[in-house]
C-alpha positions in Angstrom: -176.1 167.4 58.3 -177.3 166.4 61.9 -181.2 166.5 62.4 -181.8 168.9 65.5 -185.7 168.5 65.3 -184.8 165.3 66.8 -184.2 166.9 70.1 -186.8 167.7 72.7 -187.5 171.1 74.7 -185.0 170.1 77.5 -182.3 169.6 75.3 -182.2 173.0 74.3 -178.6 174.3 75.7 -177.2 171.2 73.9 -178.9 172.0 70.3 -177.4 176.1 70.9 -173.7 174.6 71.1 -174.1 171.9 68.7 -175.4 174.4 66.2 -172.4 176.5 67.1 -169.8 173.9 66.4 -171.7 173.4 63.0 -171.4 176.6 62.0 -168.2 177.0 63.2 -166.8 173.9 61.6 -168.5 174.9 58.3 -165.9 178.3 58.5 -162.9 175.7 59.2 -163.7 173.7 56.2 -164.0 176.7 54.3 -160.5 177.5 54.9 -160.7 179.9 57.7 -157.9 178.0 59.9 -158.0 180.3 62.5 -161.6 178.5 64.1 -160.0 175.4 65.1 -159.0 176.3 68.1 -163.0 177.5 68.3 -164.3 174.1 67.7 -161.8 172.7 70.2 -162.8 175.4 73.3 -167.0 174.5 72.2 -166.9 171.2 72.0 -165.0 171.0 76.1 -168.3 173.6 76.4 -170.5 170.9 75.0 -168.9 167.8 77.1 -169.6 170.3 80.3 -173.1 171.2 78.8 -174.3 167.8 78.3 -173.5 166.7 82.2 -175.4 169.2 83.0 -178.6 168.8 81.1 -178.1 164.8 81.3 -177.1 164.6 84.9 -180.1 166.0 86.2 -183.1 164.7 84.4 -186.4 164.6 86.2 -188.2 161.5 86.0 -190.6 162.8 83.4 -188.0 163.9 81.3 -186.4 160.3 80.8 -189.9 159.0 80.5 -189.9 161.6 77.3 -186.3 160.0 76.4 -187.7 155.9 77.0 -191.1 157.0 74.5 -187.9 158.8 71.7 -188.6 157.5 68.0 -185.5 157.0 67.4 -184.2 154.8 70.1 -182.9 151.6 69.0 -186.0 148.9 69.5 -186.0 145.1 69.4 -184.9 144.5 65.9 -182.4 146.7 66.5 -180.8 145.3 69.0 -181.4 142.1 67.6 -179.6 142.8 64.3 -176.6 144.5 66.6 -176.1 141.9 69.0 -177.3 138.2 67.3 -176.0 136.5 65.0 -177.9 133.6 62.5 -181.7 134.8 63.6 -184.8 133.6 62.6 -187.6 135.1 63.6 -190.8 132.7 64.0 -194.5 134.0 63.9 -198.2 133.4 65.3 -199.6 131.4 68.3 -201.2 128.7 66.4 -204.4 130.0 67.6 -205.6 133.3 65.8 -202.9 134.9 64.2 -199.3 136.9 64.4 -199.1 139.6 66.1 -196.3 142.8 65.3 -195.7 144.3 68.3 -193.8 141.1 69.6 -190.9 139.7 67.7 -189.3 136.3 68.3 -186.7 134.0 67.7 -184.0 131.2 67.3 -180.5 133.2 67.4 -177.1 133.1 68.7 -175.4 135.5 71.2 -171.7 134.9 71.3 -172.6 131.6 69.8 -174.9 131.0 72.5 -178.2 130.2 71.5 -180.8 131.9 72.9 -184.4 132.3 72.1 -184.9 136.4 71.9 -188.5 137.6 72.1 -189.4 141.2 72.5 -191.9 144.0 71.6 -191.5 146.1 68.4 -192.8 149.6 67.9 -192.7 151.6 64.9 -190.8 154.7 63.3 -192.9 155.4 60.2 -196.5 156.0 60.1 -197.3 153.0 58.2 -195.2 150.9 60.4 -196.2 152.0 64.2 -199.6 151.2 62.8 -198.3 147.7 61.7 -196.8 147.8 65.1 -199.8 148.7 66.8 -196.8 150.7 68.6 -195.4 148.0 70.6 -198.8 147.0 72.3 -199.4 143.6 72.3 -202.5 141.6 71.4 -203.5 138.0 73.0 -202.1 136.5 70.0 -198.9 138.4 70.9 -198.6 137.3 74.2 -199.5 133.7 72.9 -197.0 133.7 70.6 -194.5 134.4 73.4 -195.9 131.2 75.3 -195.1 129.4 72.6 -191.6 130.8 72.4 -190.7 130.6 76.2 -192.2 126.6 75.7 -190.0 126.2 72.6 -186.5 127.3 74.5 -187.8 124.9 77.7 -188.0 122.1 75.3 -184.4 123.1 73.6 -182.6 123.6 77.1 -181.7 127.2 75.6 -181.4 130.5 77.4 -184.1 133.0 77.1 -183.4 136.9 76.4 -186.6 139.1 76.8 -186.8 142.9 75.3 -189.1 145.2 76.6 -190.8 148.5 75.4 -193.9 149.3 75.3 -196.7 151.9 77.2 -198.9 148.6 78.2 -201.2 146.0 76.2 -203.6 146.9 73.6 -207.0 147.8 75.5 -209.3 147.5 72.6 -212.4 145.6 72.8 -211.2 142.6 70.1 -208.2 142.2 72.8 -210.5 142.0 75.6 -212.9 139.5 73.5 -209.9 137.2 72.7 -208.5 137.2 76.6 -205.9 139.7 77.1 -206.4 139.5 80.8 -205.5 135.5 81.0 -202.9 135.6 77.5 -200.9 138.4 80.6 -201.8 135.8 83.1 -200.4 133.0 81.4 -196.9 134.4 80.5 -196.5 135.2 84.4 -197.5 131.7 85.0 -195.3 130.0 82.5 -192.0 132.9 83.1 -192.4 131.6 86.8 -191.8 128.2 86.5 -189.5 128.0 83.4 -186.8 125.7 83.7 -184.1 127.6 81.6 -182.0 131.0 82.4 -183.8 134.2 81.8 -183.3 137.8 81.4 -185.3 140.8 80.6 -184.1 144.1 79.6 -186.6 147.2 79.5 -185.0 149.0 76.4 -187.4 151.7 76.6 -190.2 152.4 78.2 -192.5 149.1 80.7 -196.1 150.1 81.2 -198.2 148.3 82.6 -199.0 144.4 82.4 -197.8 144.7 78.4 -194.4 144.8 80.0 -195.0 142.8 83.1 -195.8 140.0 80.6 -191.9 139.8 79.9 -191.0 140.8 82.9 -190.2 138.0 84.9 -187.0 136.3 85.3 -183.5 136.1 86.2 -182.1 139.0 86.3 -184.2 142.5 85.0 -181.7 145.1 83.4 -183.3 148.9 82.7 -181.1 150.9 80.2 -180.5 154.2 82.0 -183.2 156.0 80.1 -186.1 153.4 80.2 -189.0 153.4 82.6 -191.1 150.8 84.3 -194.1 151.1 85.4 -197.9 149.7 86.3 -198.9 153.1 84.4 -198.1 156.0 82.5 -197.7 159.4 83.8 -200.4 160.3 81.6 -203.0 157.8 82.8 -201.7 158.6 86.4 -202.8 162.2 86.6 -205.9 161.6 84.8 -206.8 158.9 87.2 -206.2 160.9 90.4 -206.7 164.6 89.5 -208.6 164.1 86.0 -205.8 166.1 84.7 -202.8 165.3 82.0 -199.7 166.7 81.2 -200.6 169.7 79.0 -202.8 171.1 82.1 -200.6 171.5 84.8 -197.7 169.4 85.1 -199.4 167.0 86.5 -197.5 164.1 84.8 -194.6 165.6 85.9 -195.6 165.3 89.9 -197.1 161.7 88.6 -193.8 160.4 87.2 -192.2 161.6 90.2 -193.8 159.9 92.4 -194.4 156.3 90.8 -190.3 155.7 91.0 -190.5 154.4 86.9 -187.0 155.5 86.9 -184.2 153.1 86.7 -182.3 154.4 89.3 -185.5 154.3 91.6 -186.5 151.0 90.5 -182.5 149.9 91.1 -182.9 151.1 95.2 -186.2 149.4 95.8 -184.6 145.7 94.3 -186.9 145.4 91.7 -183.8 146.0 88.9 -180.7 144.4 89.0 -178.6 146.0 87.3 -178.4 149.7 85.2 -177.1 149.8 81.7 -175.6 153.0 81.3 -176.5 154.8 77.8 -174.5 157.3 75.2 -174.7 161.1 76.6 -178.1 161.8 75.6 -179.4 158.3 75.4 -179.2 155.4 73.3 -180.7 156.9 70.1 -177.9 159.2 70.0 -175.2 156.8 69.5 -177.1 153.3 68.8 -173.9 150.9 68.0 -172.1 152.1 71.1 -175.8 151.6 73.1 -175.8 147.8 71.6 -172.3 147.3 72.6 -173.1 148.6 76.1 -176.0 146.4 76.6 -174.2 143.4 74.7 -171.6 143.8 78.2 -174.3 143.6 80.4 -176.3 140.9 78.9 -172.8 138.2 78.5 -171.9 139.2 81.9 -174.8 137.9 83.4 -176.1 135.2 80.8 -172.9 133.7 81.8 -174.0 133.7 85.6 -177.4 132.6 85.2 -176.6 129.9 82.6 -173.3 128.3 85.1 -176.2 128.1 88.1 -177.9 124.5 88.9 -181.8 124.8 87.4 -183.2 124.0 91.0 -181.0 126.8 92.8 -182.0 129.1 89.6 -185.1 128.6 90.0 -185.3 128.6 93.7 -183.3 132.2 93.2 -186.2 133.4 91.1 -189.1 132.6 93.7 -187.2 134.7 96.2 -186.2 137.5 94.2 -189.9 138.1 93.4 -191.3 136.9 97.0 -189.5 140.3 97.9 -190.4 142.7 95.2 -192.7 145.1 97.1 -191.7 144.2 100.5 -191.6 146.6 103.2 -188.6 146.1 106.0 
């Protein structure tokens, strides 16, 4: 039985003909032959349907679809797409930290180091997650990683999704600030190929932290952003989203989107998505991103290091620059 409390407000048309086929299919297995020609006239109504409602999403909308439960996260993907894993924990400092996850693994029997951040479905395991908001010892742990594929000559692969780094007062105690600082720092000068993907929704420097590279793919639903919607409106009209729409104008006009972000240069490259986003169909998602991610691992990797690198100080000189 599918689970329709899965869908959000603005998915509404597509739940009414999805629950129609249901039904309808429920007669036909019955025995009542004479609704299969039904099924086949609803589901050409559903195809038509879904364009409609997924072709025209507002930018607040997909932020709603980057922040879904049930999108595939890190692990996910990392289960899907590499092979012979093993995930390696703490920053030889304080501690480990959940919300990134890291590790040796092979990607078309490349190796690659894989490091990402990892939010939570359950209760008990977004709180174990600290949903996807990283910690110093996260970003630490990261250092250590990015060091540990320098030192191995291996590519490095970067997930991220989350809404920003933990602000909490034992974060700020134990340098969250600098631990940010220090990934930016170290992703700059790295003498191996790297790629990040934003898998869900970037916010703030949480994302930033594995943000630079290579090449920087956005799934088609995923956001990226200095900020939150949320935080936006609050900050400039001391409003949120339930009092107004004020996310809604907020979203619009911070360009999250991957498209937006794909016109201004900061994005390389859109991975397109199932109809109705990667949650809805998550081995097909995987195998979409798994396209995108040989095609240009294989690029980066066949480049010298110096003209890599030298490639990666100009594509970031020009992030932000006005002609």
């Amino acid at each position: 039985m599918q689970d329709f409390s899965q869908y959000l407000d603005f998915e509404k048309p597509v739940v009414e003909v999805e629950e129609e086929i249901l039904r309808v299919r429920t007669l036909v297995e019955a025995g009542d032959l004479s609704q299969a020609v039904e099924v086949e006239k609803l589901q050409k109504k559903l195809e038509k349907v879904r364009t409609d409602v997924y072709g025209g999403l507002t930018a607040y909308q997909r932020t709603r679809l980057s922040r879904h439960f049930e999108r595939p996260f890190t692990l996910d993907y990392i289960k899907a797409l590499i092979t012979d894993f093993t995930e390696l924990h703490g920053d030889r400092a304080f501690g480990d930290d959940p919300a990134i996850v890291g590790g040796l693994g092979k990607f078309n029997s490349q190796p690659v180091m894989i490091v990402g951040h990892q939010r939570g479905r359950t209760t008990q395991e977004r709180i174990k997650r600290n949903f996807g908001m990283t910690r110093p010892e996260g970003n630490r742990k990261a250092q250590r990683l990015f060091r540990m594929a320098e030192k191995f000559s291996i590519p490095l692969i970067m997930l991220i999704d989350t809404q920003g780094a933990y602000p909490g007062l034992d974060a700020e105690a134990r340098g969250q600030a600098e631990s940010i600082a220090k990934n930016l720092y170290i992703l700059a000068g790295l003498r191996v190929p790297t790629l990040s993907i934003v898998i869900g929704e970037g916010g703030s420097g949480g994302a930033l932290a594995l943000g630079i590279c290579d090449r920087l793919l956005m799934l088609e639903n995923s956001t990226y952003s200095v900020i939150t919607p949320e935080g936006c409106a609050s900050i400039l009209w001391g409003k949120s989203e339930s009092t107004g729409g004020y996310a809604e104008i907020a979203a619009d006009s911070l360009k999250l989107t991957a498209s937006s972000l794909k016109e201004t240069g900061v994005v390389d490259e859109i991975v397109r998505e199932p109809a109705g986003g990667a949650h809805r169909d998550p081995d097909r998602a995987a195998e979409m991103l798994g396209s995108s991610i040989a095609r240009h691992l294989a690029e980066i990797v066949s480049l010298p290091l110096e003209e890599l690198l030298e490639q990666r100080y100009e594509k970031f000189r020009k992030v932000g620059a006005l002609s």
